[in-house]
C-alpha angles and dihedrals in degrees: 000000000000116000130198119209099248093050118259120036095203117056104187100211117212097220122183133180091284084073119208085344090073097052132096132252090256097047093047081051092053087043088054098042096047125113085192139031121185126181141112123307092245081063107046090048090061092050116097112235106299128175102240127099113260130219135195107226096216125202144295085056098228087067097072096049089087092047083058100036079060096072098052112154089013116109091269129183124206110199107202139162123275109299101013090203094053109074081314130116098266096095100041095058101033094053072075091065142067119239110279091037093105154014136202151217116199117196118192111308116237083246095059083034089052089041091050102052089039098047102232126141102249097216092063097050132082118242122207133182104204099175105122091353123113113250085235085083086076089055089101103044093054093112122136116260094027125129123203131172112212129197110217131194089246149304096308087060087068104075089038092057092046093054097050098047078046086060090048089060099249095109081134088068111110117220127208108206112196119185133194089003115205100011135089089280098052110142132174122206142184137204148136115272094232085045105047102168098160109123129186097032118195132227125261099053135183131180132214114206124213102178116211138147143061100300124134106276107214116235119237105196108088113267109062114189113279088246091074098076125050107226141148100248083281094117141116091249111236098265095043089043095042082049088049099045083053088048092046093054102205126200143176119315102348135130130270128187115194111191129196083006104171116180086010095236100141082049091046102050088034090064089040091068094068146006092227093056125106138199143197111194111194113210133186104186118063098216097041085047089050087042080051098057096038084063101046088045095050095043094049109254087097084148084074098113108220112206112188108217146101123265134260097036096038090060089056113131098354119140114259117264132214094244138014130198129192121203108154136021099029113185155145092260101052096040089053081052104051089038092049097058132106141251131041138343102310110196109226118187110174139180135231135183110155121071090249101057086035088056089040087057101043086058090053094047095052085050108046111019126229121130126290114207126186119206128189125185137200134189130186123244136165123289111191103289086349145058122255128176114255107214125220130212102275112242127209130222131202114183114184139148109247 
């Protein structure tokens, strides 16, 4: 690792709207010490004369991190936003470098910035950095009463937030748009989501979220109600899938597969358990795999990645993940090959409903332990003038560590 006399060669600067004013002692000495100073338009417009020479991070972001990488070991600025670890690019760029590379000063983030003018205590409200990010991630958090502060790419996403909260059937929510936060334009306004009549918007915006109105409030227990997800009749039915979330366990920032997922809805409330999850759904079928995406996307978990194909072969060199399910195509094959991986103790919880897949997992159960559950279900309909239970297939469950 290249070393510069002084320690770090990159200082990542936390700017905000006040421009160098704002900064600290340390962070005015790194600007005039740097040979280089990279950072938004919008940034370097804001910097006195210095003597370094300036670059304009274009975007997509990742195309600026060689240009960067290029002045290891030389005196080297990064400008960010606010707090450059809090939806901010910190972590982008230092996930790049080896501990002791750099080092970094935060300012106020545009969420503490936005808490603070509003007057709303920050640790009971949601934070969203909407920048690149579909609207569909607020999904979740559209119950009444909540309040949410969003960071959006800039004035034009307005409209295009109040119209779809409008759609949800939350047009009654108040937002609170707050521009140029911290610096000589900044500027707070209020309206009504369904009568958005704020022109001439600034960059950069944030958004603080009142949610109030009639729309449909997302559950967050596993086992959401059937009618959330569109789907062909191919889907983990509400008890069975609230019984298999409970049985996948999942926690903060693992793997999921999800194979033969159908409609994806063990992905897609996976994912829905926590922002750090991930999820991988196997498809075979194309139109049940689009049918998949449409609903992670509109239900807010769009960073499920959905792969077409059929198991075993599609799982082929694949890195282990922390859970499998498996909700479709259960088979010998695919069970040799999951057993068969490497790595540490993978949790598999996987479904059967025919006699076939009930005896083949019967055999593995014998074999390798775990625990087989068999669930039957029952619902109520109408019987003539009554009422009379209406049986489902039973389905059988086997959970065990690989």
């Amino acid at each position: 690792m290249p070393d510069t006399p002084d320690g770090p060669w990159l200082t990542i600067i936390g700017f905000g709207e006040d421009g160098a004013s704002g900064l600290s002692s340390a962070a005015r000495a790194a600007l005039d010490k740097a040979a280089f100073i990279a950072g938004s338009p919008r940034h370097l417009a804001l910097l006195p004369a210095l003597r370094a020479e300036t670059f304009s991070w274009p975007a997509p972001f990742a195309e600026g991190i060689p240009a960067l990488l290029a002045r290891r070991g030389m005196p080297t600025v990064l400008l960010a936003s606010g707090d450059p670890f809090w939806f901010g690019a910190g972590s982008v760029v230092t996930r790049h470098l080896e501990a002791g590379e750099w080092t970094a000063h935060p300012a106020p983030s545009s969420f503490s910035l936005a808490a603070s003018r509003l007057g709303w205590p920050l640790q009971e409200v949601e934070c969203h950095g909407l920048h690149a990010a579909p609207l569909t991630r607020l999904r979740s958090c559209l119950v009444p009463g909540r309040r949410a502060i969003l960071l959006l790419r800039d004035g034009r996403a307005v409209p295009q937030l109040a119209a779809w909260l409008t759609e949800q059937g939350f047009g009654s929510s108040t937002l609170h748009v707050l521009e140029a936060l911290g610096g000589p334009r900044e500027r707070i306004r209020q309206c009504s989501t369904e009568r958005l009549d704020i022109a001439n918007i600034a960059h950069p915006v944030a958004i603080g979220l009142s949610v109030a109105g009639g729309g449909r409030t997302l559950p967050r227990s596993s086992g959401i109600p059937d009618d959330w997800f569109d789907h062909d009749g191919q889907i983990t039915k509400r008890p069975a899938r609230a019984l298999t979330l409970s049985a996948l366990a999942p926690r903060p920032g693992e793997m999921l597969w999800d194979i033969g997922a159908g409609s994806g809805s063990v992905a897609i409330e996976w994912l829905l358990t926590h922002g750090s999850t991930r999820a991988i759904a196997f498809e075979a079928d194309p139109e049940r795999a689009e049918r998949a995406r449409a609903n992670a996307v509109r239900l807010g978990a769009d960073r499920l990645t959905m792969v077409a194909g059929k198991a075993p072969d599609v799982l082929i060199g694949r890195d282990p993940p922390d859970a499998v399910f498996i909700g479709g195509g259960l088979s010998q094959p695919l069970l040799e090959t999951l057993f068969a991986m490497p790595g540490g103790r993978t949790r598999l919880v996987a479904n059967a409903v025919t006699l076939e897949s009930e005896a083949l997992l019967a055999q593995w159960h014998a074999e390798k332990g775990g625990d087989l559950l068999r669930i039957e279900l029952a619902q109520a309909v109408p019987l003539g003038s009554r009422r009379g239970w209406r049986s489902a297939y039973p389905l059988v469950q086997w959970s065990v560590s690989l």
